[in-house]
N, C-alpha and C positions, 0 to 999 in steps of 0.2 A: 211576399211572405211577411206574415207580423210578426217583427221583433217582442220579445217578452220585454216588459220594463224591470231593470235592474233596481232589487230592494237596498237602497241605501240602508247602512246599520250607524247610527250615532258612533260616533269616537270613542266616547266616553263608554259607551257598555262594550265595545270593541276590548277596551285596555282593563276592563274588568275581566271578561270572560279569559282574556286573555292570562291575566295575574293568576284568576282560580286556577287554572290550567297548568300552569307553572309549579303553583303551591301545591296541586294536587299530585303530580307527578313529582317533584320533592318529597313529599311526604310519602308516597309508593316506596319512591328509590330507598328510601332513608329506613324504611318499616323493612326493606329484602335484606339491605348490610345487616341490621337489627339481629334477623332469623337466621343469616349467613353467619354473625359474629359467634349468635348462642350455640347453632348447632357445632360450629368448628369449635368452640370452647368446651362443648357438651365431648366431642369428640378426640379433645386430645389430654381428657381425664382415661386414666389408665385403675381398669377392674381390678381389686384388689380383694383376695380371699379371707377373711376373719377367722383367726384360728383364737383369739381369747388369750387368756393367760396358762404361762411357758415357764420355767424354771430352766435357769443355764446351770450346766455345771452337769460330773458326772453319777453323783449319789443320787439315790432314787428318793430323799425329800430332801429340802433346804433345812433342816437342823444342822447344820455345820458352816454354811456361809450366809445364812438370814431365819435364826431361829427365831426372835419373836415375828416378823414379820408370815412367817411361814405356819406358825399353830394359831395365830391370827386366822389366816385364809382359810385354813382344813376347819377353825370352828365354825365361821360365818358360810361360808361354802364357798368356792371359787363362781356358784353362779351366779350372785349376789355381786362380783367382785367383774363379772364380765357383764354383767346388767347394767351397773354404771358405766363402765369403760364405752357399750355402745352407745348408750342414752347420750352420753357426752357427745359422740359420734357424731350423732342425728342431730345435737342439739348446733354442733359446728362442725358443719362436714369439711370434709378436707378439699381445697380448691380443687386441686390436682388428680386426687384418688379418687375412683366410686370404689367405697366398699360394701365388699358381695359377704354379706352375713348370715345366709342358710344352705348353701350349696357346697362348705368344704369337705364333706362327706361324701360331696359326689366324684373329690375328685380322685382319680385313679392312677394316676401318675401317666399316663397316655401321651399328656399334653402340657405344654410349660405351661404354669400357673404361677403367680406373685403372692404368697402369703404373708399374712403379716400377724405378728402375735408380742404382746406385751409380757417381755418375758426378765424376770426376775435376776437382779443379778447378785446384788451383795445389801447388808445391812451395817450400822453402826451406831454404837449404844457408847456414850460418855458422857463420865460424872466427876465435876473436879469439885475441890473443895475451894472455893473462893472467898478468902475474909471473912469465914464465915456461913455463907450463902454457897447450896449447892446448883452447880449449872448441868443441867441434861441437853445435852445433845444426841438429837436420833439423826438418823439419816437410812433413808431405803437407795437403790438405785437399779433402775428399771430400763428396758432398752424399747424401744418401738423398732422390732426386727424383721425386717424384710427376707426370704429368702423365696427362692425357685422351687417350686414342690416337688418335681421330676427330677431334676437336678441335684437336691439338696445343699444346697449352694446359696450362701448368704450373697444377698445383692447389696445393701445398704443397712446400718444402725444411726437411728435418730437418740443418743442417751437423754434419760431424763431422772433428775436427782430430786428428791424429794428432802426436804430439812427439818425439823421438829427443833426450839430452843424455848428453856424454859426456866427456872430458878425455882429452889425452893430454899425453908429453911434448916430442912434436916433430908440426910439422903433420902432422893427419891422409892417409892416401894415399887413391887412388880405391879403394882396396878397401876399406878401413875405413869409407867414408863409403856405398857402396855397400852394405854389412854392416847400415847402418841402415835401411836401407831395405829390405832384404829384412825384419830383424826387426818393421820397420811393417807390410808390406802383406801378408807369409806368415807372420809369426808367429802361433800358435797361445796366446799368454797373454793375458794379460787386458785389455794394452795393443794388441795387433795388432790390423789392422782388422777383420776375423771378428767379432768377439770384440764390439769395440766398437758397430761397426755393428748388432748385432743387441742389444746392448743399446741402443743409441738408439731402435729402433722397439718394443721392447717396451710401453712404453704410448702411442706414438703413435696419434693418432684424428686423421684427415683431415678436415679442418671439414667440417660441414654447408652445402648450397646457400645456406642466407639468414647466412652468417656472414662478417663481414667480415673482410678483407683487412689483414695488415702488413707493411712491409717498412722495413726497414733503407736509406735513402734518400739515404746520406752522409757523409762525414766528412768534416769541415774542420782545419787547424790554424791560429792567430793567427799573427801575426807575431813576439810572444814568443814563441813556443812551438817555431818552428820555428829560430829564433834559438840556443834552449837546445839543440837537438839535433845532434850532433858532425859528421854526415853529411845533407848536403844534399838525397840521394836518399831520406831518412828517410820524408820527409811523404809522397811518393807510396806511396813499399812499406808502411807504416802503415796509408795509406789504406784500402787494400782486403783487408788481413789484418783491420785493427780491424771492417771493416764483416761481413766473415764470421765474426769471434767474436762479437760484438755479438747477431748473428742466432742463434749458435749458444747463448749465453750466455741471451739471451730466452728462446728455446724450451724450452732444457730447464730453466729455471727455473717459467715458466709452463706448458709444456706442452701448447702451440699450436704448430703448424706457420708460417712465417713465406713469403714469396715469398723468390727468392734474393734476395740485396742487389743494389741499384743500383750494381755497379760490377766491376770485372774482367770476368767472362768474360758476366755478364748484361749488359748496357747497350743503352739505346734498345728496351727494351720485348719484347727479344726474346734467346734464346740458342741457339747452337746444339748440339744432343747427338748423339756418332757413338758406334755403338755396332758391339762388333765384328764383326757378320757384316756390315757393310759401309755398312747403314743411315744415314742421316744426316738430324736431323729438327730445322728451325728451330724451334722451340719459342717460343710467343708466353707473353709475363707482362704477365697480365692488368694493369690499375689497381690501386693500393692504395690501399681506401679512406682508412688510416691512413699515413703518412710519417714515419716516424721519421729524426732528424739528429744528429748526436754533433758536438760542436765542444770543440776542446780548446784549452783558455785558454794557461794554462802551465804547464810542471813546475818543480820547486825540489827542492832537496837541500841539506842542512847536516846539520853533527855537531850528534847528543844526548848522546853520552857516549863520555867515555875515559877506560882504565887503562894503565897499562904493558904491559899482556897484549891488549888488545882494545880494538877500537871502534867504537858506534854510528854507521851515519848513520839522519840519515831524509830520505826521498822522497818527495813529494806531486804530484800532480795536479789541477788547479783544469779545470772541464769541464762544460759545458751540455748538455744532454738536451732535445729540443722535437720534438714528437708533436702533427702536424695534421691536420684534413681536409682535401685539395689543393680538392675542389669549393666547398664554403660559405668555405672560411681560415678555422673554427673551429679556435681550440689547446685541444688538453687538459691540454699539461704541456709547460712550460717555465721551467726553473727550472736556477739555476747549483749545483754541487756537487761537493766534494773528496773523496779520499781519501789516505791519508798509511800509508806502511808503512816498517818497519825494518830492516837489513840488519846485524848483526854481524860481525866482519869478524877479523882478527889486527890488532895495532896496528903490527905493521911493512907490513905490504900498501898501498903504494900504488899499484896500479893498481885503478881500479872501473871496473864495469861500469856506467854509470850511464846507459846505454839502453836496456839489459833492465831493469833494476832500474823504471826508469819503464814499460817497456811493460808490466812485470807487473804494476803497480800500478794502472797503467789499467784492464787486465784485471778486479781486485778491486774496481775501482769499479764496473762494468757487473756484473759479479756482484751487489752488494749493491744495487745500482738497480734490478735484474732480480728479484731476492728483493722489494725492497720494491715491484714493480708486480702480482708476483704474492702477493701478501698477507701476504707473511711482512718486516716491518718489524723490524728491527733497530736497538732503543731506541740504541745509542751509536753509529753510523750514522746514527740520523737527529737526536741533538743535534750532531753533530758540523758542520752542514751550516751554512753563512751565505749570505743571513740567514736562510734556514728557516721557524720558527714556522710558524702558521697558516695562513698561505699554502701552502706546501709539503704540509701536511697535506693540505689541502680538493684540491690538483691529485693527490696521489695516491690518493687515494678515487677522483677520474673516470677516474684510469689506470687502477683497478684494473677499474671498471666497463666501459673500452672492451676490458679484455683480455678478461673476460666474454664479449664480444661475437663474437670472433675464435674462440671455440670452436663 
């Protein structure tokens, strides 16, 4: 029988064909993770229903807790005011969320659904007389509110504050002040709510069913504290401004969605949201398994430094943080803590502002609390604190684990 002769194949195109073959099954392998990664990323974006813009609170318009911002909207129209809102949307979707933008109609409360709606909560208009020079401060504040449609059942609030400051040289008019508010709420920059809003959901992720619950549960002032503050109506309007930046300040530090705070337009466990085809839906908040409380000690202010040209003050805050379980009375943190900031000034200026000067300093403390609960501790921040040490260590280690928890 004739053996066939065996084709020898060169070495050299042997360890080619070879390589290709390697590279090309690599690049297979690499292309299926590729479609495996997108589709499980695709897949664990959670469908979220678009309800538009919501007004909190139980009066049937906002003329009592955001009148300009409110005959604003009713002139331009709220569809104008949800046109942006989605454009932003589409312009930066949200990692996490697919939002479903023409099916909220269909739905009939049969089946849990996740709505979401930009919903209205307070406004704020001031004008001080400054040397001279008048300062306008607006401020809207607006929630990105999630709730259960069957349920009626808030799942999460992402708060978002909108700012306006300005100066003139004689009080501002109604049109000037109205000028701010149109640039809040229809401005198209970086700072209008479009814009904002849909940067705030951009990595928001809606806790999971076994994740617990926090909420912003209070603000107190001492009787120092309220003593130091020029206007007596202070400690209320504080109240419930600090308790919705608090929330807001958390959140997008950590990066948990919070319940709304315990105060203004939420209270007693329940809130109401109107939205504008006519709707109107009491909305239940749930328990928080966590309570968070803010108590402010005192503020202080004194000169650091003068020249003939200029001069230092500085402004502190002295202020308690305490985070409980309401069921067990287990505390995870509670501990006293300052912050202290700078104001440069001209050395003939004697008029100060030294209520903003404090509430923004407040502000910087809840920031840097908020940083240090979500694990980013800032070494001169956290020597700065009395009495601090070890203690304060060992309680923020368990914050940092109960925020864990809350995702």
């Amino acid at each position: 029988m004739e053996m066939m002769n065996a084709v020898t194949v060169p070495h050299a195109l042997r360890v080619a064909v070879t390589s290709r073959w390697i590279a090309w099954k690599r690049y297979v392998i690499s292309l299926m993770l590729a479609c495996a990664m997108t589709a499980a990323g695709a897949a664990e974006q959670q469908p979220i229903y678009w309800a538009g813009y919501a007004l909190t609170g139980s009066a049937a318009d906002g003329s009592d807790i955001a009148p300009h911002a409110t005959a604003l909207i009713q002139k331009r129209g709220v569809e104008a005011l949800n046109g942006a809102l989605i454009a932003a949307l589409h312009a930066r979707p949200p990692a996490n969320l697919q939002v479903i933008e023409d099916q909220l109609a269909r739905l009939d409360g049969s089946t849990s659904a996740t709505v979401l709606a930009a919903a209205l909560d307070r406004e704020l208009v001031s004008v001080e007389n400054l040397g001279g020079k008048y300062k306008l401060l607006a401020e809207v504040a607006v929630q990105a509110l999630f709730f259960d449609f069957r349920e009626k059942q808030v799942i999460a609030a992402y708060p978002v504050t909108l700012q306006y400051i300005d100066s003139f040289d004689a009080p501002p008019t109604a049109a000037q002040i109205d000028a701010a508010f149109e640039r809040m709420l229809y401005g198209d920059g970086a700072a209008g709510l479009s814009q904002v809003f849909a940067q705030t959901l951009a990595n928001a992720r809606l806790p999971s069913a076994a994740a617990r619950r926090l909420q912003v549960a209070g603000v107190e002032f001492s009787d120092a504290a309220r003593a130091e503050l020029p206007d007596a109506q202070l400690p209320a309007q504080w109240s419930a401004m600090l308790a919705g930046e608090f929330t807001k300040i958390l959140s997008a530090e950590t990066g948990i969605g919070l319940l709304p705070a315990a105060s203004g337009q939420a209270i007693g466990g329940a809130m109401a949201a109107r939205f504008a085809d006519g709707s109107v839906y009491q909305l239940k908040i749930p328990d928080a398994d966590y309570r968070l409380k803010l108590h402010i000690d005192r503020f202080a202010t004194r000169p650091l430094d003068q020249t003939a040209v200029a001069k230092v003050l500085l402004f502190g805050v002295v202020y308690d943080v305490s985070i409980a379980e309401p069921l067990s009375g287990k505390v995870f943190f509670d501990q006293p803590l300052r912050k202290a900031a700078t104001k440069t000034m001209p050395a003939s200026q004697s008029d100060v502002d030294v209520k903003a000067a404090w509430y923004e300093t407040t502000l910087a403390g809840l920031a840097a609390f908020s940083s240090a609960a979500a694990g980013r501790v800032d070494g001169d921040w956290l020597e700065g604190q009395q009495p601090g040490g070890r203690q304060l260590r060992t309680q923020l280690s368990s914050l940092q684990e109960l925020i864990k928890s809350c995702r």
